[in-house]
Each structure stands twice: as C-alpha cells, then as structure tokens.
C-alpha positions in Angstrom: 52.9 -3.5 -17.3 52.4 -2.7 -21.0 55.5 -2.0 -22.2 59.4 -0.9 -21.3 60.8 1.4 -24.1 64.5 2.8 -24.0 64.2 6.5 -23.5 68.0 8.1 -24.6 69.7 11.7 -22.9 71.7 13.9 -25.2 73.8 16.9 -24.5 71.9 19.3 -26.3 72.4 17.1 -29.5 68.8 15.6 -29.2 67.4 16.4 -32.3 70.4 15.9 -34.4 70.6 12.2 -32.8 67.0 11.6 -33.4 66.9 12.2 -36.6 69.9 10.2 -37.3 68.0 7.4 -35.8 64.9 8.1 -38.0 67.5 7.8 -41.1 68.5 4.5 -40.0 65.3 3.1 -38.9 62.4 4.9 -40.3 59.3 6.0 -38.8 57.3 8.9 -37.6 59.6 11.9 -35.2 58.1 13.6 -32.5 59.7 16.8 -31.1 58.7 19.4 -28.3 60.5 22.4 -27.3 61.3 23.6 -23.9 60.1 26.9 -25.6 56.6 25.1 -27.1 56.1 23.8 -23.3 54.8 24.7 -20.1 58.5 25.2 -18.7 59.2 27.6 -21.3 59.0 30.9 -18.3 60.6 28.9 -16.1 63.8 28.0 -18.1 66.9 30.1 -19.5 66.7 31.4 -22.4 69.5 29.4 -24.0 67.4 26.2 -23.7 64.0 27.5 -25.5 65.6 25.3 -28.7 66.6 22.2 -26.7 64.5 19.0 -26.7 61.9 18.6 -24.4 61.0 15.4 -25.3 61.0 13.6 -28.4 59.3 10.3 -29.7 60.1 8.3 -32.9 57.7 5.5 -33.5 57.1 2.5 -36.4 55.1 -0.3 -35.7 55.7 -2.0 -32.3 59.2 0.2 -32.2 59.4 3.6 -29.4 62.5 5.2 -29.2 62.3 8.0 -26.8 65.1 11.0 -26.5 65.5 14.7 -24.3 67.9 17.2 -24.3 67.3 17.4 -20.2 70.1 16.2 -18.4 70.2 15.9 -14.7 72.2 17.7 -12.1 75.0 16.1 -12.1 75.5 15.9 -15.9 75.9 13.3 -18.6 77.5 10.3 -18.0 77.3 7.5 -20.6 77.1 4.0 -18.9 78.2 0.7 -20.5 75.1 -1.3 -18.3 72.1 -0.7 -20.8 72.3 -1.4 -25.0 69.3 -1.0 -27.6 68.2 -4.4 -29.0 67.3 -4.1 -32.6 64.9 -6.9 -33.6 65.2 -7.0 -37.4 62.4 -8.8 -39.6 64.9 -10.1 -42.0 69.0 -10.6 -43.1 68.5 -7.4 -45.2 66.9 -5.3 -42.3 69.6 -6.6 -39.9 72.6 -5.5 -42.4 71.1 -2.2 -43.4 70.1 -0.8 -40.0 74.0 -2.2 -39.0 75.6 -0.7 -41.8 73.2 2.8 -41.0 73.7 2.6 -37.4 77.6 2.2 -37.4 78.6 5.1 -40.0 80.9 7.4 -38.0 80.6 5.1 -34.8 82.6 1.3 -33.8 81.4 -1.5 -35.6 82.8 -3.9 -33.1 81.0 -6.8 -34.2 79.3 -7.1 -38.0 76.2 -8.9 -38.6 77.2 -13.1 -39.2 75.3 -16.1 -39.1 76.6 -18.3 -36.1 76.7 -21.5 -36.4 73.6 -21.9 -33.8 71.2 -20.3 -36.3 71.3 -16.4 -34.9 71.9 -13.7 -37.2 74.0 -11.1 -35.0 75.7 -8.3 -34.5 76.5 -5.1 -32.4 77.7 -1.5 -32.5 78.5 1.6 -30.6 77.4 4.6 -32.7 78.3 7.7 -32.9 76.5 9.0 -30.0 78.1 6.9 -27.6 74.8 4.5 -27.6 75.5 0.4 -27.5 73.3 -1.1 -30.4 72.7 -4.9 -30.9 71.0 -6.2 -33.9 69.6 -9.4 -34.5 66.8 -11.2 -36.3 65.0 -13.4 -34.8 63.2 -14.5 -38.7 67.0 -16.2 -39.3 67.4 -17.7 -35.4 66.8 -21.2 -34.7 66.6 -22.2 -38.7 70.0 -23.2 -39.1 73.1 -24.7 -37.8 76.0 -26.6 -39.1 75.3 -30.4 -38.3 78.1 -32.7 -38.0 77.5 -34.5 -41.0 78.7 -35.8 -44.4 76.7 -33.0 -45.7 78.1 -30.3 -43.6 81.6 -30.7 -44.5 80.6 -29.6 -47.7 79.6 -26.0 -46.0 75.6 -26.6 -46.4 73.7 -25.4 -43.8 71.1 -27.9 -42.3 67.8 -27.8 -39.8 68.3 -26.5 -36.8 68.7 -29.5 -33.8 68.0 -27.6 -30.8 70.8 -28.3 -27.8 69.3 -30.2 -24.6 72.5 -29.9 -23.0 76.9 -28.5 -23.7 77.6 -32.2 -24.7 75.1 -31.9 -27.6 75.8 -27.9 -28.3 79.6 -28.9 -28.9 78.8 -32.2 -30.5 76.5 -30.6 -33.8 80.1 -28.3 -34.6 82.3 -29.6 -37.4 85.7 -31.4 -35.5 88.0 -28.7 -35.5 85.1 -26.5 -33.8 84.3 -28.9 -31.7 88.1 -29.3 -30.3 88.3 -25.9 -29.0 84.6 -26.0 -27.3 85.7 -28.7 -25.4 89.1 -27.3 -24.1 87.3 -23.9 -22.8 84.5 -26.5 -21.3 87.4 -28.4 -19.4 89.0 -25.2 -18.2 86.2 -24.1 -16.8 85.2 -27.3 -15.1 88.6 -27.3 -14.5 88.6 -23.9 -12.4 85.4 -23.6 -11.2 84.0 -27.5 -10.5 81.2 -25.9 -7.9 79.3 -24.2 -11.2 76.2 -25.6 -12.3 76.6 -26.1 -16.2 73.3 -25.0 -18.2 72.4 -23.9 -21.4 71.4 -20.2 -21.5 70.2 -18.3 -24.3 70.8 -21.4 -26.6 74.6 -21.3 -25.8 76.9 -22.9 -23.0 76.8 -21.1 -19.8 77.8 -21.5 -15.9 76.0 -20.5 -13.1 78.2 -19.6 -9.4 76.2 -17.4 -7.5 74.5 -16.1 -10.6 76.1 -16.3 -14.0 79.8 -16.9 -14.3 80.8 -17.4 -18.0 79.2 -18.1 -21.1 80.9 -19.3 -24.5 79.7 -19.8 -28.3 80.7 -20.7 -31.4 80.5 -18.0 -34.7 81.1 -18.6 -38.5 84.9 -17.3 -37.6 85.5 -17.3 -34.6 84.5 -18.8 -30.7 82.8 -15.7 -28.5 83.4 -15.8 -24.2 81.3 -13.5 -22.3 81.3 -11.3 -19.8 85.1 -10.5 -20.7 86.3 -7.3 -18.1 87.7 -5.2 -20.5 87.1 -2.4 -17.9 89.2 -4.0 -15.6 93.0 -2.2 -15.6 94.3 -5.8 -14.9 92.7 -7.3 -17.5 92.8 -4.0 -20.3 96.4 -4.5 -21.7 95.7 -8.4 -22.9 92.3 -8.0 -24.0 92.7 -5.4 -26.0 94.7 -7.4 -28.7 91.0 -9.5 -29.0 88.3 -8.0 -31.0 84.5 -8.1 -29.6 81.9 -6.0 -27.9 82.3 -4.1 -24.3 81.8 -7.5 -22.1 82.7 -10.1 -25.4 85.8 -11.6 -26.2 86.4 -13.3 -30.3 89.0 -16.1 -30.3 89.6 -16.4 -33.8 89.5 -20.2 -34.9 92.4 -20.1 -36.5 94.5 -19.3 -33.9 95.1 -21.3 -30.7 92.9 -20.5 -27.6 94.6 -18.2 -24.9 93.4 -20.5 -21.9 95.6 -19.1 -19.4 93.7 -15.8 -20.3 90.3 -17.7 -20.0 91.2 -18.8 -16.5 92.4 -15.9 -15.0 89.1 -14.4 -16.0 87.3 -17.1 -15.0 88.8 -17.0 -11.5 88.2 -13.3 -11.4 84.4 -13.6 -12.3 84.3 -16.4 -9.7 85.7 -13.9 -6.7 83.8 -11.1 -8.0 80.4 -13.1 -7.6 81.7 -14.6 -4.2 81.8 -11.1 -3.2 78.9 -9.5 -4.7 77.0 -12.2 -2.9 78.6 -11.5 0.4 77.5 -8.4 0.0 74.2 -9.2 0.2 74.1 -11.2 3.1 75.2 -8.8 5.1 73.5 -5.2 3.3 71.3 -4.3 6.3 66.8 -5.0 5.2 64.3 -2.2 5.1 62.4 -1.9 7.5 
C-alpha cells in the first residue's frame, strides 16, 4: 500500500469547501466537472456545475473532495477526523486559527506538559480537524524539579510506565493523576495498565480509558458525550467529541469518571460478546 488520503463528500458545496481548505493550507486545487467528464450525458442537467472530483495537493499533503453523494444522502459521522501534521508552533496556530473561523474551536493549540503541541477543531463544514506538530513533541515536559517550579521547561524524560508519567508532573498535578489512576484501578482491577500514545491508558477487551495531563487542565478519553445518559453532565466540560477537560483548578468529578468508566467497561464486555457469537464466512 502506498498511501491512505482522506477523500471529503459535500452537498453540492465542494468547491466552495475546497477552496476554503486551499486558504488555510496552501497548495495546488484540482477541480473536474460532471459537465467536463465522461458522465456529463448521463447526468441532470442541474449537476453539470457540481464537483466531480477534486484534489488539493502540497508536498506529502492529498486532500481529496466530490460533490457526489450516495443514495441515501449525506450524513456526517463523528468516527473519522483529519490529522494535521504541522512543521512548526507557527504552522500549527495559523492553520488552527484558519481552519476554525466560522466553525467550533473546541480545543486551541497548547503545549501539554508531555511535550505535544495540540489541538482540534470542527469547521465550518461539519469536518473534525486535529492539529499537531510533531517538530514540538517529545522535546519538552515539566520535570519535577527545583528548576520546574520556576515554570522552565526541561528535556523530555520519556515515560516507561503511569508511575513515572505522573511522577515527572509538578505535586499538585501529580495529586489528581493519581486519584483518576486509583479510581480506575479502583473500578476496573481486570484492566491491563499501559502507556499508549505516550499517555496513561487501560486496556479491557480493547481500550477502556485513557487520561493526560495539559498546561490547564487533565484530558479523559473516550468521554460518551453522544450518550443521552451521559449528555446533560458532560456538557458543563469543555473538550473534543470523545474528550473530556477537568480544569486543574477545580476538583475532579470522580463519580462522573466512574460511571463512565463502568459504562466503557459493559460496552466493551458486549461488543466482545458480540463477536463471539457473529456467525464466520464461509
């Protein structure tokens, strides 16, 4: 396999879109008509202006885009985002700040305090955008150190395990890492603790729960904002479609966290059961 590129469906907004997206991240636009293509005598004569198929390219980026929606019409998913892999912190902020006019900056570019440069959007097409750059990850973190109490920002230590993820956070930081990691030992002591992605995570018939530390505030993912049990409470916390930000200046909602984490657990129970018993191919 060469390559997997993200190819985008519009509602007969295609080339508006994609040249939105050229604004924001430069390169050379591609278009073709259903009226400059072979369809063009097969198709009504409403859609001779609609977009084919369209291609913007720069360097090693492909964004693809059509106006050609199936059958059974539009529907915008939550399941697949665009991952924007910036060169630098002034890429990173000027694609977010581009990207996010007119749409919901949920979550504005910040250096965590595991090195990574992050942040992520919904624009105003209804498309999920997540920007990082991966020239700022694993360079820095906040040591626990004379030094770091006086907010400098040291060589990265990589984490070998949670113990020492939590243990390079100043104290206070450090405090609430350790209550979410008891609750969720607490909840769910079958879960194999790893680190994932450079950041605390829990594995129970796949992934369970994940949690990280930010300049501001402590992240807990996947967060069901989709569930209607869940929708009332969460939406009082700020964060991304499956993201949750405890601010660390506030206390930590852990009866929140552990009703979610005892829903994720029943929800992988049963996605599992499900695939014992999901009759093979022959």
């Amino acid at each position: 396999m060469k390559a997997i590129n993200p190819y985008l469906t519009f509602n007969g907004n295609c080339r508006e879109a994609m040249n939105f997206y050229k604004e924001c991240l430069g390169g050379e636009l591609f278009f073709q008509t259903v009226g400059d293509s072979p369809l063009a005598d097969k198709m009504p004569v409403q859609m001779k202006e609609s977009i084919l198929h369209s291609t913007l390219t720069r360097e090693n980026l492909v964004l693809m885009g059509s106006d050609m929606v199936a059958d059974g019409g539009l529907i915008k998913g939550n399941a697949v985002s665009l991952m924007l892999d910036c060169n630098s912190e002034e890429e990173i902020r000027n694609c977010y700040t581009k990207l996010g006019e007119d749409g919901e900056a949920t979550h504005p570019p910040e250096l965590t305090l595991r090195g990574a440069l992050f942040g992520d959007l919904t624009d105003k097409y209804g498309n999920h955008c997540c920007c990082i750059s991966l020239k700022v990850i694993n360079r820095f973190v906040y040591l626990n150190s004379k030094q770091n109490q006086h907010g400098n920002l040291m060589k990265r230590i990589p984490a070998k395990n949670v113990s020492e993820y939590i243990k390079a956070f100043p104290p206070a930081v450090r405090a609430k890492l350790s209550e979410i990691r008891k609750t969720v030992k607490a909840i769910a002591p079958q879960a194999d603790e790893v680190i994932s992605y450079g950041i605390p995570g829990y594995k129970y018939h796949g992934m369970l729960f994940y949690f990280a530390a930010f300049t501001n505030h402590i992240s807990v993912y996947p967060a069901p904002r989709n569930v209607e049990a869940f929708k009332k409470e969460l939406a009082a916390y700020k964060g991304g479609k499956g993201t949750m930000q405890f601010p660390l200046d506030k206390p930590l909602p852990l009866g929140l966290i552990k009703r979610i984490i005892k829903f994720r657990i029943k929800a992988n129970e049963e996605k599992t059961a499900l695939k014992k018993v999901k009759p093979k191919k022959s």
